[in-house]
N, C-alpha and C positions, 0 to 999 in steps of 0.2 A: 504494500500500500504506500509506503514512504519513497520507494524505489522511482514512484511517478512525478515528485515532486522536487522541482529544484533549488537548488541552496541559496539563490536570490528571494524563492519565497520565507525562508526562515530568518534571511538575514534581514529582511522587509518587518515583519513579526517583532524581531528581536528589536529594531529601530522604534518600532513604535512602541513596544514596553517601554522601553530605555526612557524613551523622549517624556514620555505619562510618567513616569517615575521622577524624575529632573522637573519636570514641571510643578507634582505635588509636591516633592521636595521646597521649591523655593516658592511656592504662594501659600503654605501652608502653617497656621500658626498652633493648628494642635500637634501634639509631641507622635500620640498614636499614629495622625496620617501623615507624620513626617518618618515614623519607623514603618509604615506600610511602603512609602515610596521609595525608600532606602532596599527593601525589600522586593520589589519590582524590580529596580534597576539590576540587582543579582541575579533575581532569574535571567533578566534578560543576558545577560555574563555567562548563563546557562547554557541558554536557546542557543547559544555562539558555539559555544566549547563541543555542547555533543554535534551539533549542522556541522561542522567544520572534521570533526573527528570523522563520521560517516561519509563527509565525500574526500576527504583526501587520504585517511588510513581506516577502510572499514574492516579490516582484518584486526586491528587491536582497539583496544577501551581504555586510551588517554583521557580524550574529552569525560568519557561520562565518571570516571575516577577523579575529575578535578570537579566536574559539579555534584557530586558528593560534597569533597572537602569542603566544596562555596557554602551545600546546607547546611552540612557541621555547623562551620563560622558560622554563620546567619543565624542558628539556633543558638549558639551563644551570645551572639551579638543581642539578641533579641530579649535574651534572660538579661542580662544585663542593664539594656536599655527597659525595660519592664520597672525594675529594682529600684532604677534611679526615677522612675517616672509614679513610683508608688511614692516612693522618700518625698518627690518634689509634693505630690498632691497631698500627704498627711500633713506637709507643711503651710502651702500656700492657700490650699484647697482650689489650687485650679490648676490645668495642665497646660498651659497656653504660655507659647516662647517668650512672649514677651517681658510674662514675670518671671519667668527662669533664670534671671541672672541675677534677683534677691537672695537664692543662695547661694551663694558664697562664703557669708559668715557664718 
């Protein structure tokens, strides 16, 4: 099924995650859809690694062994930004960037 499709359309995919992600990234001022678009743009890091892996080496599994390790990271990245985003709201009681840089003291 995959064999009919060519790596411009993945790499097309991948562009568009990318771009949705970057864009919620930088108009976003909750913490949540700034870790969801942070989150997007890896997959789209994904979409790259295994498209790329399948048409230039499909006899071995580079690509889909590094997006493993991307989710790894990503699931820690994610525990972590949770943690701190619980910390900030017990404190400020809001999750919004803009008051995020009251803690600091």
């Amino acid at each position: 099924m995959i064999e009919g499709i060519g790596l411009e359309y993945f790499l097309i995919l991948s562009t568009i995650v990318f771009f949705t992600g970057i864009y919620g990234f930088l108009t976003r001022k909750n913490l949540i859809t700034i870790l969801m678009s942070t989150e997007l743009i890896l997959n789209a890091v994904n979409i790259n690694f295994v498209a790329f892996n399948k048409y230039l080496y499909p006899e071995k599994l580079e690509g889909q062994f590094f997006a493993l390790f991307v989710i790894a990271i990503a699931a820690t990245e994610v525990a972590v930004a949770i943690a701190i985003i619980i910390s900030l709201y017990r404190r400020l009681k809001t999750i919004d960037v803009e008051k995020a840089n009251e803690m600091k003291y």
